[in-house]
N, C-alpha and C positions, 0 to 999 in steps of 0.2 A: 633598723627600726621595725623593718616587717615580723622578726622573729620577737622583737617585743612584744608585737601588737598580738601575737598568735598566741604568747605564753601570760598576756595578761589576767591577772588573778582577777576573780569576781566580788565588785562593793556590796558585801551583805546588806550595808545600807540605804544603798541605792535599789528603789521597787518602783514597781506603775504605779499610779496613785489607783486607791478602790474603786473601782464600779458608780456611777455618778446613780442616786434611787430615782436621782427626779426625772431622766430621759425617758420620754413621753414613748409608746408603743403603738396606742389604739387613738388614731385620727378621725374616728367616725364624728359625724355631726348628728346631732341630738334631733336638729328640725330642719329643715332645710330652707333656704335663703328665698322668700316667695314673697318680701313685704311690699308694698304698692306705695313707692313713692311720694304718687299723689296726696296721699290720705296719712294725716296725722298721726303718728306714732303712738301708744294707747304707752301710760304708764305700768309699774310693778303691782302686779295683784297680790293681793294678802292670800296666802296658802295656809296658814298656822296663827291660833293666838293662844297663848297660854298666859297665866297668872305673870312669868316673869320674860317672857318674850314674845315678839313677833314676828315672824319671817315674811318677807315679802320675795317673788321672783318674776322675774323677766326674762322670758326665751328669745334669745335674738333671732331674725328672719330677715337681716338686711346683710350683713359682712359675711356670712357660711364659716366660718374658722370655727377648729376644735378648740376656743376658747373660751372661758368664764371668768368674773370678776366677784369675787364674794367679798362685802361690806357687813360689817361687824361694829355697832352703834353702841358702847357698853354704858347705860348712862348711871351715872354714881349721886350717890346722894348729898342733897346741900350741906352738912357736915365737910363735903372732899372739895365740889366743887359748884357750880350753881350760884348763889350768893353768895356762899365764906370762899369763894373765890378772890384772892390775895394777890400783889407782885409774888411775894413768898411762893404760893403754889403755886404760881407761870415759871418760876426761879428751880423747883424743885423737877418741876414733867419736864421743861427742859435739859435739866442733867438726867435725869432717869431716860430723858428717850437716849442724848448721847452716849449712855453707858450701856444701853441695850444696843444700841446699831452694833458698838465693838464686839459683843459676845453672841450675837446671832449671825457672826462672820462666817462660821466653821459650817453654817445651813443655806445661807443666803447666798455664798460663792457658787456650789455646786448647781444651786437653784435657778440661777441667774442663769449659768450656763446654757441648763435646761432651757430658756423662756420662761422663768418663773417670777414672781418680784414681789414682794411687801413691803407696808409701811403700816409705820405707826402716827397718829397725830392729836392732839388736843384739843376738842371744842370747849365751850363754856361749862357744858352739862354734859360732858362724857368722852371716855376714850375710843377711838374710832380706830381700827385694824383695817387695813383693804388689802386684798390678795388675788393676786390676777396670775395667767398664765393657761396651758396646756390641761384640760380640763379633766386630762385622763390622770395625772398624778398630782393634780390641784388639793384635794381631798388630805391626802401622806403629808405633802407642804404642807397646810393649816393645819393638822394636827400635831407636826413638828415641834415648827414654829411656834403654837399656841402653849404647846408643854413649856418651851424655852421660857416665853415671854413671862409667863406666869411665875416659874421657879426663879428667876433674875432676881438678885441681890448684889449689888457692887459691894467690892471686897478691896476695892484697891484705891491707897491715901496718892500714889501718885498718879494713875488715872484720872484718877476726882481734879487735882490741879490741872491735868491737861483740861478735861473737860471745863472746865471755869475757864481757863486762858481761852479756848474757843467762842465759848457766849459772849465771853466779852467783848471780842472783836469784833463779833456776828452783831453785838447790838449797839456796839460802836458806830457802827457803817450806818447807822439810821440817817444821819443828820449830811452825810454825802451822799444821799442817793438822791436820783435826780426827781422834780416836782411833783410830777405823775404818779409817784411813788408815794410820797409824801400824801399825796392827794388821796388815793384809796385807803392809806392806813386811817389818816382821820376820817374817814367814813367810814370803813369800819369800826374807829373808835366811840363814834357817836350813834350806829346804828347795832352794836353789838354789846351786849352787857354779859358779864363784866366785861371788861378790854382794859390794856396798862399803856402806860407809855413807856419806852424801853428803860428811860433810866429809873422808874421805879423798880422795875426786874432789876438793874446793872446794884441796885443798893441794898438789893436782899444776898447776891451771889456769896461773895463771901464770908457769911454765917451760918449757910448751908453746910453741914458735914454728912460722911457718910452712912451714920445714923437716922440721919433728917430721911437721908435718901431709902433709904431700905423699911422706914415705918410708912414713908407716902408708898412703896411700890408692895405691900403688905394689906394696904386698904383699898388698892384696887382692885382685886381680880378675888 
């Protein structure tokens, strides 16, 4: 066995895996941790206003970590969502985010690694990005990521059935989850407009194609 092991050939296919981009380097802190407890936390100041956006920022001075969280509010117009907010459109950003989670896998493993993390989510009047992590390669990630999200178009009829098989379950579960549950979603149903009830979304899913999906992720960004 020893002279086996001695004369074993090498698997050209077997390599390390590449260089992770997102591992963080430069740990410095921006400002240092001095906030007073006592005295109420002052919100995000407006830094930038332009015709199509707004920047707001907040320097942390309680936790000291080489961290930041960047929030990204993309609001779209009543045409997308807003008022001609539908089951339909709840039906559709719900398959386009699951079809984005699977093809942002190949950015978001590496990243993860790193301490890095995003998401994407739905409010009434806009898509919302948040991006947290390691503040020194936070920057690289969002602009990654942002390429990604932007160029995504699902390509695949059997993906699309998985994706459907999962909502469905996902809004299945509505009616076993326990009171409590029950309890905040009708208030946010009643204090949030538009809002659906799940099975108006369960009765739009399957007349979703993947056509549907690629002209709504076309007039987002």
């Amino acid at each position: 066995y020893l002279s086996k092991w001695r004369d074993v050939q090498r698997l050209v296919n077997l390599t390390y895996p590449a260089p992770n981009p997102f591992i963080p380097s430069d740990f410095s802190l921006k400002a240092s941790a001095t906030e007073d407890l006592n005295v109420y936390p002052e919100g995000p100041i407006l830094i930038d206003e332009e015709p199509k956006w707004r920047v707001h920022h907040k320097q942390d001075r309680r936790y000291g970590k080489p961290k930041a969280y960047a929030y990204f509010n993309l609001k779209q117009p009543n045409s997308i969502f807003g008022t001609s907010t539908s089951p339909r459109t709840s039906a559709l950003a719900k398959l386009f985010k699951a079809s984005l989670g699977d093809a942002l896998t190949e950015y978001t493993y590496d990243a993860a690694i790193a301490g890095l993390g995003c998401s994407l989510d739905f409010t009434p009047k806009a898509a919302r990005l948040t991006f947290s992590g390691y503040n020194d390669k936070l920057p690289a990630f969002v602009d990654s990521i942002a390429s990604a999200i932007v160029s995504h178009r699902p390509d695949d009829e059997e993906k699309l059935a998985r994706y459907k098989d999962q909502l469905r379950r996902e809004l299945s579960t509505f009616y076993r989850q326990q009171p409590y549950q029950h309890a905040a979603f009708f208030t946010q149903l009643y204090t949030q407009t538009p809002a659906f009830l799940p099975d108006a979304v369960l009765k739009e899913i399957d007349a979703v194609t993947l056509e549907d999906i690629r002209q709504f992720a076309s007039t987002l960004w």
